[in-house]
N, C-alpha and C positions, 0 to 999 in steps of 0.2 A: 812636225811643224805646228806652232799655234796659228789659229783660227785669227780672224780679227773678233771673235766673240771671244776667247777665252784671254785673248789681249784686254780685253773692256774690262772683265769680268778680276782680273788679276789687281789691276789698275784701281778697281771699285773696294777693293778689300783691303787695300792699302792706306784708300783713301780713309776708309772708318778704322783701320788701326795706328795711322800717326798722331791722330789727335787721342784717341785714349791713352798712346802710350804716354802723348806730352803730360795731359794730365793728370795720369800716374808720377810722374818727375818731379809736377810739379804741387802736387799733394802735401803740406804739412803735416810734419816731424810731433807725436804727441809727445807730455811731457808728463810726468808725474809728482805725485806726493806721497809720503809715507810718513804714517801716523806711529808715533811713540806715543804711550799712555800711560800717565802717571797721575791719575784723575786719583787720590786716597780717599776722599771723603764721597757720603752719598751710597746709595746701595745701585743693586744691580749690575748689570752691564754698560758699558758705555755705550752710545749709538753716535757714528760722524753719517751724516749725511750731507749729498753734495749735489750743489741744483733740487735741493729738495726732494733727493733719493736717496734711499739706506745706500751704505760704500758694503756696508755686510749685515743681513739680516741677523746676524745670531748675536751680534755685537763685539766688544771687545772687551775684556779682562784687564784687572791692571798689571803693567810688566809687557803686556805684547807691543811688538812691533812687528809692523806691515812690511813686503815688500813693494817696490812702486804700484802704487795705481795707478795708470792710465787716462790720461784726458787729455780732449784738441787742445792747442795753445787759446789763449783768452782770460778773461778775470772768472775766476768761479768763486761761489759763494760757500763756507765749507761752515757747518752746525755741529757743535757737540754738547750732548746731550745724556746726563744721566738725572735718576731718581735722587730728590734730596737736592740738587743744586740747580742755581740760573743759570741756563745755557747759554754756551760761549760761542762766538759768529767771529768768520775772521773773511776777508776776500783775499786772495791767490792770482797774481799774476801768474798763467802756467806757461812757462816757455819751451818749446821745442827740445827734446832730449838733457833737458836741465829737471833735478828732484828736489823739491820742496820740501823741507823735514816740515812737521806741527806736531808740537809737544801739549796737547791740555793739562791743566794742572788745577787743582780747584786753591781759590782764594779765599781768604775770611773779608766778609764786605763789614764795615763798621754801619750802625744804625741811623738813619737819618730821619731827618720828620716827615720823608714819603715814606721811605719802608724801614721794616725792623734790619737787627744784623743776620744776616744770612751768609750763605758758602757759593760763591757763583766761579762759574767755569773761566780760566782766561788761558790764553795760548799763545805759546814763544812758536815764531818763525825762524828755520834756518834755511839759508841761502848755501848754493855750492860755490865754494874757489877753486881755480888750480891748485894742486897740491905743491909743495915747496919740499917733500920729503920722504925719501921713499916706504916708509910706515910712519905716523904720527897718531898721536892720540889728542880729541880735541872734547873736555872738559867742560860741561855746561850745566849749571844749577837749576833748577825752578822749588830750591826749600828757600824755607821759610828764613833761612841765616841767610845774613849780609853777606856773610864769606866763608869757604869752607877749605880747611886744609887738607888736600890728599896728598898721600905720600906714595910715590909709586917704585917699587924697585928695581933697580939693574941689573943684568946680569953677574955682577959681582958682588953682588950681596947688597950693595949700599940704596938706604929708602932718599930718594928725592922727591923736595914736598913741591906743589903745585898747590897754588891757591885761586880758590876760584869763587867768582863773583856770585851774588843771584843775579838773575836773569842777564848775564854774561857768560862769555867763552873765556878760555885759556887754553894755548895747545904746545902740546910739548913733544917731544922725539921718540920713538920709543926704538932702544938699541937692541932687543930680543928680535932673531930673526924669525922666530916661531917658537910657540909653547902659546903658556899663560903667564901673564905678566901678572904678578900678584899688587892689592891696591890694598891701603887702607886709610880711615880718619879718626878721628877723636871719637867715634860709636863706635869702632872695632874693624873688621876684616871687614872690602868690601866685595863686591862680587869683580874678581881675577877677566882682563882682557884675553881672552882665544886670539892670539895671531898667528897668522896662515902667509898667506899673500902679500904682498904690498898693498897699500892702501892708508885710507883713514879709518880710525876705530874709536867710536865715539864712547863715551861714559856720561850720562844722564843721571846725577844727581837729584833725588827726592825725597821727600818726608813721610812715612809711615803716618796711622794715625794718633800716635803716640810724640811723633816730631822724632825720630829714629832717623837720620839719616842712613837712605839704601842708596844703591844703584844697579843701573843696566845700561849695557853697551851693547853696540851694533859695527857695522863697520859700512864704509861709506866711502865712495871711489875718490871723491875729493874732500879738500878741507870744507868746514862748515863755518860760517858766518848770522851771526845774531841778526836779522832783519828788522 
């Protein structure tokens, strides 16, 4: 039989574990971001820093992409930064288990009578949709062309073209339930989509330093959206 002290005592432990637990419940859902880098011009590595922290001390290479980073929901301030070019500042609404793509890409600035022409950093945001489809492929430029034809093929042999904007989307179906779906444009072969899973699987159009169109693809739980 309990005591009336071990009744008190039961009662006391309760009382400091409902309210942690509430505000465990009621805790805020982080959200992330994931950087694509297609920064060409400029030497070294790339550096994003966020709040005015390295995101990775050793930096980024061109071609990598991140998985989410982690951050409370709020506005953050996001920096990228390489040698050679003016670094590009973007803010970030982060919301609750939503991923924010940012693509840098360096721009040619034309010369003005404050500064000479230089190469500065600029950054495409994408936003997540519900998907409409159960694999899709969503298409997004940062070259230097107005428009760029890819031709993506089907399982039965035949290339359908997609055309895609600069710093626009276009998204299209993709009927392979797995393999690699082969891609190409008017440079030649591009780099071929890995599909697995259902999902979204992006293709990131960019310029070598030569103006080559490349790409690199990722795959992304929902569709993506130009912000």
């Amino acid at each position: 039989m309990k005591t009336i002290f071990d009744r008190l005592k039961t009662c006391a432990v309760a009382a400091v574990l409902l309210p942690l637990s509430a505000l465990a419940a009621e805790a805020p859902k982080n959200g992330f971001i994931r950087l694509a880098n297609s920064v060409t011009q400029g030497t070294g590595m790339l550096t994003m820093e966020v709040e005015g922290k390295k995101a990775n001390e050793a930096g980024y290479k061109l071609g990598d992409v991140t998985g989410g980073v982690s951050l409370p929901p709020g506005n953050r301030t996001i920096k990228f930064m390489r040698a050679g070019l003016k670094e590009g500042t973007t803010r970030v609404n982060i919301l609750p288990n939503e991923t924010t793509t940012l693509i840098p890409f360096a721009e040619e600035v034309p010369a003005t009578d404050q500064e000479p022409a230089h190469w500065a950093i600029r950054i495409l945001r994408l936003k997540q949709q519900d998907p409409q489809n159960e694999r899709s492929a969503t298409f997004v430029s940062v070259s230097r062309n107005p428009e760029i034809k890819v031709e993506m093929r089907d399982p039965d042999g035949k290339w359908n073209p997609v055309f895609v904007k600069r710093l626009a989307i276009t998204q299209a179906p993709i009927l392979y339930p797995r393999g690699y779906v082969p891609l190409r444009s008017a440079a030649g072969d591009l780099t071929s989509i890995p599909v697995a899973s259902s999902g979204n699987y992006v293709v990131l159009l960019y310029d070598d330093e030569n103006g080559k169109t490349l790409a690199l693809n990722f795959r992304d739980r929902k569709f993506l959206s130009a912000d």
